[in-house]
PDB file with SEQRES, HELIX, SHEET and CRYST1 records, atoms N, CA, C and O in Angstrom:
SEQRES   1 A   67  UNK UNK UNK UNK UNK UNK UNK UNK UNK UNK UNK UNK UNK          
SEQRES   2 A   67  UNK UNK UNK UNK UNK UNK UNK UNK UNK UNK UNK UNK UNK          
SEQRES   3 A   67  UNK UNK UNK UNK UNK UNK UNK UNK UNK UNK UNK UNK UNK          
SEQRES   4 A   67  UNK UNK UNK UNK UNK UNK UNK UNK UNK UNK UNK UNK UNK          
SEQRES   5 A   67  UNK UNK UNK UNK UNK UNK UNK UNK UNK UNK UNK UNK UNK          
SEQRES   6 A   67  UNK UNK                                                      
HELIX    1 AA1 UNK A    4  UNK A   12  1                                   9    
HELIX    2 AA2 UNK A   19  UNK A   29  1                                  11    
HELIX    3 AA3 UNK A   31  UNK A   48  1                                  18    
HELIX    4 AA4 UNK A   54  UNK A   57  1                                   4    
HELIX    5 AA5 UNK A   60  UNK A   64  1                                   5    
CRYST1    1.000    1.000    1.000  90.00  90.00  90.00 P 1           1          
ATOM      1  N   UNK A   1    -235.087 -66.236 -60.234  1.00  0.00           N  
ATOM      2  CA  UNK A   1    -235.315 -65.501 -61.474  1.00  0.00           C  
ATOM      3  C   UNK A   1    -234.699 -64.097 -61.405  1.00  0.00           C  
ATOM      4  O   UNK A   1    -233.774 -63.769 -62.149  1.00  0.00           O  
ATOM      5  N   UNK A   2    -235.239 -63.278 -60.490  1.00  0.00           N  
ATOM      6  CA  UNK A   2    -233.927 -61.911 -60.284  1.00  0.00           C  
ATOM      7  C   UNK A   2    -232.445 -62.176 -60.232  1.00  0.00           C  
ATOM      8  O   UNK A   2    -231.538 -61.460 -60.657  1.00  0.00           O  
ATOM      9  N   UNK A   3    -232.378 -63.320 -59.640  1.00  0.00           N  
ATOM     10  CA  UNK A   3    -230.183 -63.181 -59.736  1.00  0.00           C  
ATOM     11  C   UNK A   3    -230.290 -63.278 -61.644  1.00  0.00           C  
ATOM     12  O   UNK A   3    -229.747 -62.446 -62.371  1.00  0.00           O  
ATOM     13  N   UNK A   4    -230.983 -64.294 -62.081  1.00  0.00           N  
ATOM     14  CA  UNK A   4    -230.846 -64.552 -63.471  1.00  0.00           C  
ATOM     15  C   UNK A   4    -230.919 -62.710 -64.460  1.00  0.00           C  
ATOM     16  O   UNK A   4    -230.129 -62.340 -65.329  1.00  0.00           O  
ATOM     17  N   UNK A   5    -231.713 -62.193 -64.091  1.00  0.00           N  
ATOM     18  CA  UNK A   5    -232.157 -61.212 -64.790  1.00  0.00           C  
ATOM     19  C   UNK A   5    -230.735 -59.639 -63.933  1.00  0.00           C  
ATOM     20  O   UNK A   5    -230.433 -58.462 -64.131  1.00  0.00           O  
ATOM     21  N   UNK A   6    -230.530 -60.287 -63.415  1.00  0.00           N  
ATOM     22  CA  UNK A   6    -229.769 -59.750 -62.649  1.00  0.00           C  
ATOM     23  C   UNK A   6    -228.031 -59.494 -63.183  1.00  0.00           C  
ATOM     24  O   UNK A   6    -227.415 -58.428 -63.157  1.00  0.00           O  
ATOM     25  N   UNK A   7    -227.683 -60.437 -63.509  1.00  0.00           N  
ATOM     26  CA  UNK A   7    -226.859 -61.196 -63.838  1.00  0.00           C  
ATOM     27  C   UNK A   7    -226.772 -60.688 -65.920  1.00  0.00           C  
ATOM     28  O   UNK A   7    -225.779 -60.384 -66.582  1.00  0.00           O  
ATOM     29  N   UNK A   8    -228.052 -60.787 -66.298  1.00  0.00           N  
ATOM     30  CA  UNK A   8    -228.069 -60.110 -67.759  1.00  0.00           C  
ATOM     31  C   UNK A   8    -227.637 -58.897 -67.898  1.00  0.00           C  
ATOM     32  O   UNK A   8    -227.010 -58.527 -68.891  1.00  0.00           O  
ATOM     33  N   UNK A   9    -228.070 -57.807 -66.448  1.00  0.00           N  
ATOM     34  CA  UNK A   9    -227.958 -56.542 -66.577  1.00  0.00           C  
ATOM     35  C   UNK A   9    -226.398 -56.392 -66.367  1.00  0.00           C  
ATOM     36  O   UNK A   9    -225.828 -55.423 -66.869  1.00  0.00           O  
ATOM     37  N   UNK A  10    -225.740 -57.275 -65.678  1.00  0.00           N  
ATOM     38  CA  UNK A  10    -223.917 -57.018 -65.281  1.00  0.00           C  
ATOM     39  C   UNK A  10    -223.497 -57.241 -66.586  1.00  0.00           C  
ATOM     40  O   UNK A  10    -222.510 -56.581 -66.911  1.00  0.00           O  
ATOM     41  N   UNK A  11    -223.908 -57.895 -67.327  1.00  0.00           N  
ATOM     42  CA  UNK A  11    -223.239 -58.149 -68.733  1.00  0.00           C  
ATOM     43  C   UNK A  11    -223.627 -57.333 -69.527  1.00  0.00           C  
ATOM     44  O   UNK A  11    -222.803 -56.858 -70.308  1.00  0.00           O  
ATOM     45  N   UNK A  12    -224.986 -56.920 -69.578  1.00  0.00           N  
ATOM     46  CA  UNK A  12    -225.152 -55.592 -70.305  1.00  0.00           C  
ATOM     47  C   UNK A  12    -224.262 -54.147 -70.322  1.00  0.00           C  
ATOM     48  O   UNK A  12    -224.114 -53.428 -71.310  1.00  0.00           O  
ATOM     49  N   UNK A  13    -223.846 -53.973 -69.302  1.00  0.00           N  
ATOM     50  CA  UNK A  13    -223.815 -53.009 -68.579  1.00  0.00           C  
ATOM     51  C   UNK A  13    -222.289 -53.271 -68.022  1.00  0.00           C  
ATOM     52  O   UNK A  13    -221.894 -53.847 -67.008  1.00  0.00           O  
ATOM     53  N   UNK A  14    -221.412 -52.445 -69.375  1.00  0.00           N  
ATOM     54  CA  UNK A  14    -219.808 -52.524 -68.588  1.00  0.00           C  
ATOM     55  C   UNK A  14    -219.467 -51.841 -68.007  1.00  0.00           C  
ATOM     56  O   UNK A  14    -219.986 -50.731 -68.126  1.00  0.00           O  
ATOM     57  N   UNK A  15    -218.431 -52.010 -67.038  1.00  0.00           N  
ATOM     58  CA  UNK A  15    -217.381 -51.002 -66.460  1.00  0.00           C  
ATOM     59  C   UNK A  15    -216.819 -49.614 -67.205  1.00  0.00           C  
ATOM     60  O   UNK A  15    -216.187 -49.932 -68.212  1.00  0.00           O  
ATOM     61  N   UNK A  16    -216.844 -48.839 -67.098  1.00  0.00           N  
ATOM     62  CA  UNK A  16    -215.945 -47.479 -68.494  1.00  0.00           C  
ATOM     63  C   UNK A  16    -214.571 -48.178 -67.626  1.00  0.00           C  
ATOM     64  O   UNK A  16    -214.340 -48.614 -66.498  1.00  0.00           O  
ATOM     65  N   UNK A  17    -213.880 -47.984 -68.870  1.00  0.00           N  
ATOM     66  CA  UNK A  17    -212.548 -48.305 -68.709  1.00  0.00           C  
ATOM     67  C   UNK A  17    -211.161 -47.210 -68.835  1.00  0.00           C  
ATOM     68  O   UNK A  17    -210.452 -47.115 -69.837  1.00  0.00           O  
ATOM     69  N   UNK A  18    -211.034 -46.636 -67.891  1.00  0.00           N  
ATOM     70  CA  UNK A  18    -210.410 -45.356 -68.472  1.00  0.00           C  
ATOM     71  C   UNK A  18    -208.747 -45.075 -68.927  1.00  0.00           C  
ATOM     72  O   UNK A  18    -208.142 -44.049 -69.239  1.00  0.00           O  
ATOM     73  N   UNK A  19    -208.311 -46.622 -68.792  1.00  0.00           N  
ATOM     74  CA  UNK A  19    -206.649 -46.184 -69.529  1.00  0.00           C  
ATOM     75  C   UNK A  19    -206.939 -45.842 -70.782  1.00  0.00           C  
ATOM     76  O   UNK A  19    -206.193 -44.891 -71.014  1.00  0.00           O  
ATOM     77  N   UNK A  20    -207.725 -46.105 -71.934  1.00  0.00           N  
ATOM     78  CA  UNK A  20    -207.534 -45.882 -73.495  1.00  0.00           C  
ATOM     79  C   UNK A  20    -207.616 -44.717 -73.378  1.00  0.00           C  
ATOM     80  O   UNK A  20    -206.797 -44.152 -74.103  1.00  0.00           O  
ATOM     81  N   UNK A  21    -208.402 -43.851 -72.633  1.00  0.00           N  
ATOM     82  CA  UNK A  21    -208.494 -42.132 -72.713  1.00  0.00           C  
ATOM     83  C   UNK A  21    -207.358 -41.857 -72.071  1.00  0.00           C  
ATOM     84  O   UNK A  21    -206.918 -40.864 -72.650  1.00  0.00           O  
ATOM     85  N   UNK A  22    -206.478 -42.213 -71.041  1.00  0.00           N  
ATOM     86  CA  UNK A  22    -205.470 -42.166 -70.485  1.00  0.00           C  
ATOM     87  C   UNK A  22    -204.509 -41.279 -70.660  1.00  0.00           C  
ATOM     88  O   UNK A  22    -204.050 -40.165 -70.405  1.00  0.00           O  
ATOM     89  N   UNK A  23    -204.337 -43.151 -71.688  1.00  0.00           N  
ATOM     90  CA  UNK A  23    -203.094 -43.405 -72.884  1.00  0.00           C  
ATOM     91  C   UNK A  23    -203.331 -42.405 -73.280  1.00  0.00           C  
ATOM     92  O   UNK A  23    -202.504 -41.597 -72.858  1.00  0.00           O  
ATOM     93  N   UNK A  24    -204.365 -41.776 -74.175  1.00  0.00           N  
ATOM     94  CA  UNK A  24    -204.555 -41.193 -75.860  1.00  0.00           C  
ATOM     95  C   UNK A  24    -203.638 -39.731 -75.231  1.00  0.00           C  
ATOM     96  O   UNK A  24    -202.648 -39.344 -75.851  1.00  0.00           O  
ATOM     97  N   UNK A  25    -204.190 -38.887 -73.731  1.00  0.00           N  
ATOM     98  CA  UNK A  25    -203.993 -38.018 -73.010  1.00  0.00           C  
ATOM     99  C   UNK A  25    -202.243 -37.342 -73.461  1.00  0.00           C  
ATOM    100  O   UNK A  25    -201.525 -36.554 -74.076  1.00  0.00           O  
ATOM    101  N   UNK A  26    -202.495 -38.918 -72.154  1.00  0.00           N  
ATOM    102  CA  UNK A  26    -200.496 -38.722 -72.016  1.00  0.00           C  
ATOM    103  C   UNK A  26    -200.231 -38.791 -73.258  1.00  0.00           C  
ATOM    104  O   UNK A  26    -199.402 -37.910 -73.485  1.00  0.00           O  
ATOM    105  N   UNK A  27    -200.530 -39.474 -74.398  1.00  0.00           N  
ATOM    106  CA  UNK A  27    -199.468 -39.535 -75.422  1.00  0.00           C  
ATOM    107  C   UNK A  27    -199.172 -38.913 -76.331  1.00  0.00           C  
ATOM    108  O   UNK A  27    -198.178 -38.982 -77.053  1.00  0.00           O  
ATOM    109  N   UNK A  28    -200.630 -37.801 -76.357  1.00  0.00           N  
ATOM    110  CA  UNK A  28    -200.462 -36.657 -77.056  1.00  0.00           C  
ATOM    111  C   UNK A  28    -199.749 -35.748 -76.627  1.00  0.00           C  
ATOM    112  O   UNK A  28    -199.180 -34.964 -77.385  1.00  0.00           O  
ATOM    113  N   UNK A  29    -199.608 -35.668 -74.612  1.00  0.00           N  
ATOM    114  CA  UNK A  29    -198.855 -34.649 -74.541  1.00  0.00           C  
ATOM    115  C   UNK A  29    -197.327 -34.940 -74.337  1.00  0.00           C  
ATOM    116  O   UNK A  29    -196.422 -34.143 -74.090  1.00  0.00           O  
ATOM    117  N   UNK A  30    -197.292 -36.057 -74.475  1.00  0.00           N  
ATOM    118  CA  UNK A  30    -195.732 -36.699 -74.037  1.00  0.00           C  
ATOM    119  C   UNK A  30    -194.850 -37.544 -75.140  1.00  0.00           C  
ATOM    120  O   UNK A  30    -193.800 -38.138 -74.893  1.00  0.00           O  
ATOM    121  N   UNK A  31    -195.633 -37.448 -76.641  1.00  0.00           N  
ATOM    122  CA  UNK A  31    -194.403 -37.817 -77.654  1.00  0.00           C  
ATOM    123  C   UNK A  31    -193.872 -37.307 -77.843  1.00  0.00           C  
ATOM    124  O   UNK A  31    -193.288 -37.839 -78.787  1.00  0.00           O  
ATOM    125  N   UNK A  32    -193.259 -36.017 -77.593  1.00  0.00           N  
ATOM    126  CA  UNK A  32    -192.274 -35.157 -78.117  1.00  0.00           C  
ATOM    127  C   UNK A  32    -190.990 -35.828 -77.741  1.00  0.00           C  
ATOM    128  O   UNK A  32    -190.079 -36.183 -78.489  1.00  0.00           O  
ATOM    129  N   UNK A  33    -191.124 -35.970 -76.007  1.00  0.00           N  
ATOM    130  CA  UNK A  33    -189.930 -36.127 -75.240  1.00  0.00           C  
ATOM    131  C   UNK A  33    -189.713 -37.494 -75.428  1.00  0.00           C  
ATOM    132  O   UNK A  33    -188.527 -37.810 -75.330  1.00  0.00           O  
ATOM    133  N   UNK A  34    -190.606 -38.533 -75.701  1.00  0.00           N  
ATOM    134  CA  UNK A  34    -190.512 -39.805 -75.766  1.00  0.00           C  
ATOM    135  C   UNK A  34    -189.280 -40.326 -77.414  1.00  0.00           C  
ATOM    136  O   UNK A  34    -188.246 -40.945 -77.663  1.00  0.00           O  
ATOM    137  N   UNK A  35    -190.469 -39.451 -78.153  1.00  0.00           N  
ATOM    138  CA  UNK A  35    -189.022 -39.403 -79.721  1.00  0.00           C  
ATOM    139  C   UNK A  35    -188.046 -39.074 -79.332  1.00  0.00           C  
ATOM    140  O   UNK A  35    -187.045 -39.759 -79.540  1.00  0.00           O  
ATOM    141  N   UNK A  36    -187.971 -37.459 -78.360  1.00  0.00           N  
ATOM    142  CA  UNK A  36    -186.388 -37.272 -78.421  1.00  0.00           C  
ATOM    143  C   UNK A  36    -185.857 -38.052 -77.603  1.00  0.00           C  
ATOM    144  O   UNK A  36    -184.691 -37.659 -77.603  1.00  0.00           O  
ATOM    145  N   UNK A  37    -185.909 -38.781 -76.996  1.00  0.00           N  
ATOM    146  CA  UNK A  37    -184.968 -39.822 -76.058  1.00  0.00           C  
ATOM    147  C   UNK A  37    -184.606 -40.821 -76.735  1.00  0.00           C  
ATOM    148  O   UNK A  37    -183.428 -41.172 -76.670  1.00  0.00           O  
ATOM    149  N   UNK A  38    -185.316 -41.364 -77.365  1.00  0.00           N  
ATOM    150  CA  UNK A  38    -185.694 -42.515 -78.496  1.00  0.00           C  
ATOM    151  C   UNK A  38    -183.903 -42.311 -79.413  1.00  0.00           C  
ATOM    152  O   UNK A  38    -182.812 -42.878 -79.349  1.00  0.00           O  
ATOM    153  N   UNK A  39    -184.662 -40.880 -80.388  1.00  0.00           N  
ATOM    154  CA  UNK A  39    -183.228 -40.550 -80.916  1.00  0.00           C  
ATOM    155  C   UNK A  39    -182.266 -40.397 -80.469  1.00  0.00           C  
ATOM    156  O   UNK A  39    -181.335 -40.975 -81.030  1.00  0.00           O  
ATOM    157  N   UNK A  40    -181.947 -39.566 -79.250  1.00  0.00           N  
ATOM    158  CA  UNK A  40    -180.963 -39.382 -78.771  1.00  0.00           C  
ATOM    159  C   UNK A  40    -180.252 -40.474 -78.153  1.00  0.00           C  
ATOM    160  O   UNK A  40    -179.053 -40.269 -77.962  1.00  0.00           O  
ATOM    161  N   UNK A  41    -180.797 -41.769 -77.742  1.00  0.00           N  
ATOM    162  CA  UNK A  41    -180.189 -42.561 -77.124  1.00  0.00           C  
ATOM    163  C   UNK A  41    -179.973 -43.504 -77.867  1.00  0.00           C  
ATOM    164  O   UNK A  41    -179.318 -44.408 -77.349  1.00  0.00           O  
ATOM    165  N   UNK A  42    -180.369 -43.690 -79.224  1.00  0.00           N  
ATOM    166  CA  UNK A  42    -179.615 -44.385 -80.692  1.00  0.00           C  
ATOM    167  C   UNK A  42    -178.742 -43.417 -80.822  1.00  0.00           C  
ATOM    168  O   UNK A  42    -177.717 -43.987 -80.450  1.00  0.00           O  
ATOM    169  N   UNK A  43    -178.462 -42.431 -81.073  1.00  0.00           N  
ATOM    170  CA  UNK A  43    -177.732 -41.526 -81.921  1.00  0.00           C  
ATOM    171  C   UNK A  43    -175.799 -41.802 -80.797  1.00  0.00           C  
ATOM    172  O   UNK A  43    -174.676 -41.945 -81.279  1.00  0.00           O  
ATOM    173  N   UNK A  44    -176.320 -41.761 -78.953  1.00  0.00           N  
ATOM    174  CA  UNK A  44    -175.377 -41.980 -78.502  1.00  0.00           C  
ATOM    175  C   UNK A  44    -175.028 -43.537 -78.270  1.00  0.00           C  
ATOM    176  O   UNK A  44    -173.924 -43.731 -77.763  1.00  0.00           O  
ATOM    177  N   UNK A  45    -175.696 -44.513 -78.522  1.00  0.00           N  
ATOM    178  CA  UNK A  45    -175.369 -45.815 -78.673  1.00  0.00           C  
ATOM    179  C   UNK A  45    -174.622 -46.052 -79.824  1.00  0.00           C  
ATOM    180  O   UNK A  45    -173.729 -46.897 -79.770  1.00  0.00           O  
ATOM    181  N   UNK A  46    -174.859 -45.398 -80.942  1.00  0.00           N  
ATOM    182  CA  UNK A  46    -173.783 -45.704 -82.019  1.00  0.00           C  
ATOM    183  C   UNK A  46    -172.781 -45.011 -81.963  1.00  0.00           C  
ATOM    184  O   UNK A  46    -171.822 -45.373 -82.643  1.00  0.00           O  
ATOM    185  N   UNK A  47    -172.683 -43.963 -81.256  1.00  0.00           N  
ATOM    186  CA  UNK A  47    -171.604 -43.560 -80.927  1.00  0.00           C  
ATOM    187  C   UNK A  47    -170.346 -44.281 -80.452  1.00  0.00           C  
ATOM    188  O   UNK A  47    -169.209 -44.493 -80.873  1.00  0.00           O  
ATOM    189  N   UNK A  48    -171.152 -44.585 -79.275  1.00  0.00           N  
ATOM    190  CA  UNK A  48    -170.371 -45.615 -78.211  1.00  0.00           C  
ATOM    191  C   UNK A  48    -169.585 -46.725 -78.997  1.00  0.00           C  
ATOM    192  O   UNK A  48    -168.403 -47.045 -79.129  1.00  0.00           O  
ATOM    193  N   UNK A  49    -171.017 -47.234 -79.538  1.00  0.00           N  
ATOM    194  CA  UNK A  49    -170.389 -48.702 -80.460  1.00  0.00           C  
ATOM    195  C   UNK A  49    -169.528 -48.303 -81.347  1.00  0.00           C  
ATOM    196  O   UNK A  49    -168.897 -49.185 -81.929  1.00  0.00           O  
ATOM    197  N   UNK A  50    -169.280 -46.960 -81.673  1.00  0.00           N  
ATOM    198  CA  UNK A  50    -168.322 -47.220 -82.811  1.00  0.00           C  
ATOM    199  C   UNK A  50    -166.803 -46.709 -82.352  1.00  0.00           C  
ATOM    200  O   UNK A  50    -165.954 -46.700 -83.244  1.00  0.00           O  
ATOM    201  N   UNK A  51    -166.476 -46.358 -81.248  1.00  0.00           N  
ATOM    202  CA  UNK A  51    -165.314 -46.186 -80.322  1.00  0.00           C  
ATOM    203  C   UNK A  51    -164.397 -47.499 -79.825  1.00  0.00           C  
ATOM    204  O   UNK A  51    -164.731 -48.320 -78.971  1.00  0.00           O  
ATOM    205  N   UNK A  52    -163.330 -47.476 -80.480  1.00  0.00           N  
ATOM    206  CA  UNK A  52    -162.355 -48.493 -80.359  1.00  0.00           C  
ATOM    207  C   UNK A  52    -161.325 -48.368 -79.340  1.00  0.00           C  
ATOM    208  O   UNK A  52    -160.965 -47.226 -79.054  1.00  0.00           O  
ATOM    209  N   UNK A  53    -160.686 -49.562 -78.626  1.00  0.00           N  
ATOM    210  CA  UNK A  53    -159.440 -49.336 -77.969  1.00  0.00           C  
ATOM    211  C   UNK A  53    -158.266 -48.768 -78.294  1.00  0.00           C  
ATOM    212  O   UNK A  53    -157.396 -48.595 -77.440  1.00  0.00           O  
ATOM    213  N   UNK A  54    -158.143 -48.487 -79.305  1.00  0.00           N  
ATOM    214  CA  UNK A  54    -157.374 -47.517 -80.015  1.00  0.00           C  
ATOM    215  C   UNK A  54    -157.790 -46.159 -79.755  1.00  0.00           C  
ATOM    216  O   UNK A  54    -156.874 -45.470 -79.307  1.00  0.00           O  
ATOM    217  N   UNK A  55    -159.043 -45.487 -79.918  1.00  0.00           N  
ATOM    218  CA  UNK A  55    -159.032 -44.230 -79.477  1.00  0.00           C  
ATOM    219  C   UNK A  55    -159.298 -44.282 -78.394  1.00  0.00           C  
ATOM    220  O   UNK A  55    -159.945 -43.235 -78.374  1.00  0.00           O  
ATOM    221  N   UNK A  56    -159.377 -44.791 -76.966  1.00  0.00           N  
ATOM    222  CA  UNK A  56    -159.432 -44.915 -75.970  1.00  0.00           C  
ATOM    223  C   UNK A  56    -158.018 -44.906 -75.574  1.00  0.00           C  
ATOM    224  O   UNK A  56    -157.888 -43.968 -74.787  1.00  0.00           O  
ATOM    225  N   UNK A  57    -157.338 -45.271 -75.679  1.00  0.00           N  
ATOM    226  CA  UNK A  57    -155.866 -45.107 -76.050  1.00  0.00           C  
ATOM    227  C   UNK A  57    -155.156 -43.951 -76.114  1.00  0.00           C  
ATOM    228  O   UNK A  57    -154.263 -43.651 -75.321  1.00  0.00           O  
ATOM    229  N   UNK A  58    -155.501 -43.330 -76.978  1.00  0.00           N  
ATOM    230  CA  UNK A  58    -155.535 -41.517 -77.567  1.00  0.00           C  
ATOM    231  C   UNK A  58    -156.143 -40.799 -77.034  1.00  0.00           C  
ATOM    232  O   UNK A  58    -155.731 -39.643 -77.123  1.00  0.00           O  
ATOM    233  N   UNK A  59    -157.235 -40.986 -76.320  1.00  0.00           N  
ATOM    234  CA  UNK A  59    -158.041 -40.184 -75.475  1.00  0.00           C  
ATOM    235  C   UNK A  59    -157.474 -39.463 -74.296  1.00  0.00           C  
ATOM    236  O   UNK A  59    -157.190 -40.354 -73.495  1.00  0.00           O  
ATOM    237  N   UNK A  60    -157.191 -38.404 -73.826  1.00  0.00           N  
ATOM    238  CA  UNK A  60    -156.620 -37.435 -73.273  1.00  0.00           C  
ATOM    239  C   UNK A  60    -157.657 -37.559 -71.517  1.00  0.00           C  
ATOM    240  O   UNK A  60    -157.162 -37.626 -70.392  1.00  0.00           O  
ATOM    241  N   UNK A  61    -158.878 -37.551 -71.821  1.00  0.00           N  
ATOM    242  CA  UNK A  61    -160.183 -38.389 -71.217  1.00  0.00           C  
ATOM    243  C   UNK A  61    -159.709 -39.673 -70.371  1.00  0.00           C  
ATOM    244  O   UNK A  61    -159.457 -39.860 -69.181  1.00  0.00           O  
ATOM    245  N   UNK A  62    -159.705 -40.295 -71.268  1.00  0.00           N  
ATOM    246  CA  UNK A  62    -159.844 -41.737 -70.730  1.00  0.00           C  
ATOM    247  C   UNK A  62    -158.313 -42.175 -69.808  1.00  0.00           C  
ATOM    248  O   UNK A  62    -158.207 -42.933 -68.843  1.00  0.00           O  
ATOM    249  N   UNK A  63    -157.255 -41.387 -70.522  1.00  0.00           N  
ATOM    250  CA  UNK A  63    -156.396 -41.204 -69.997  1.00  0.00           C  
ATOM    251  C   UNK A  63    -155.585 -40.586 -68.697  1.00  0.00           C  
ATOM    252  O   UNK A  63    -154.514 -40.872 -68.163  1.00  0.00           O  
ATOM    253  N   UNK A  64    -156.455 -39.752 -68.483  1.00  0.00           N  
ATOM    254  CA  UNK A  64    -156.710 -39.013 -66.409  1.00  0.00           C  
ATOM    255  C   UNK A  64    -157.624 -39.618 -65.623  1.00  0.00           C  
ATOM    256  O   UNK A  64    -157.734 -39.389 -64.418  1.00  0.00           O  
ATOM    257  N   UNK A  65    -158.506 -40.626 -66.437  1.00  0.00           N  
ATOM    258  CA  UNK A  65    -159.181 -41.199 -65.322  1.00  0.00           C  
ATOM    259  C   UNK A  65    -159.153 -42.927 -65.432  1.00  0.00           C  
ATOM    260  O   UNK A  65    -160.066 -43.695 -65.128  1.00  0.00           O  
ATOM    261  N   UNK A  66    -157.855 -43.249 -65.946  1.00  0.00           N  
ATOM    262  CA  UNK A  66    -157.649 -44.563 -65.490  1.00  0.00           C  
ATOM    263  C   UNK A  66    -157.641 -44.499 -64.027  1.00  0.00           C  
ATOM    264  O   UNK A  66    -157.737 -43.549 -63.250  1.00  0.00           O  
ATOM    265  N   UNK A  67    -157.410 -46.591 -63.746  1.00  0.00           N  
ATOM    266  CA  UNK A  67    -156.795 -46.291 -62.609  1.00  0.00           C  
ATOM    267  C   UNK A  67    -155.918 -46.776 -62.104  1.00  0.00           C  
ATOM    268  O   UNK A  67    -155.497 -46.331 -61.035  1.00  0.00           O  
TER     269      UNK A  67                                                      
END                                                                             
């Protein structure tokens, strides 16, 4: 009868779980840098993507460091 009653109180009675306070922590103090990476690393991906072998070609750059 105690393991039984025993056993009610473990289920009663949770663990605190502390990533959700964590999370909330870090993420208040760490979206700034998280957006700006976000943007900045779309902003230079379309960059990229929109650079052709043609201006690679023309590139003065790309052109001293063939090999």
């Amino acid at each position: 009868e105690s393991r039984l009653r025993e056993r009610k109180r473990e289920r009663k009675m949770r663990k605190f779980d502390p990533w959700p306070v964590f999370f909330r922590r870090e993420w208040n103090r760490n979206w700034p840098f998280l957006v700006g990476f976000a943007i900045t690393g779309t902003i230079i991906t379309k960059f990229s993507l929109g650079l052709t072998e043609e201006d690679a070609k023309n590139s003065p750059f790309v052109q001293r460091h063939k090999r």
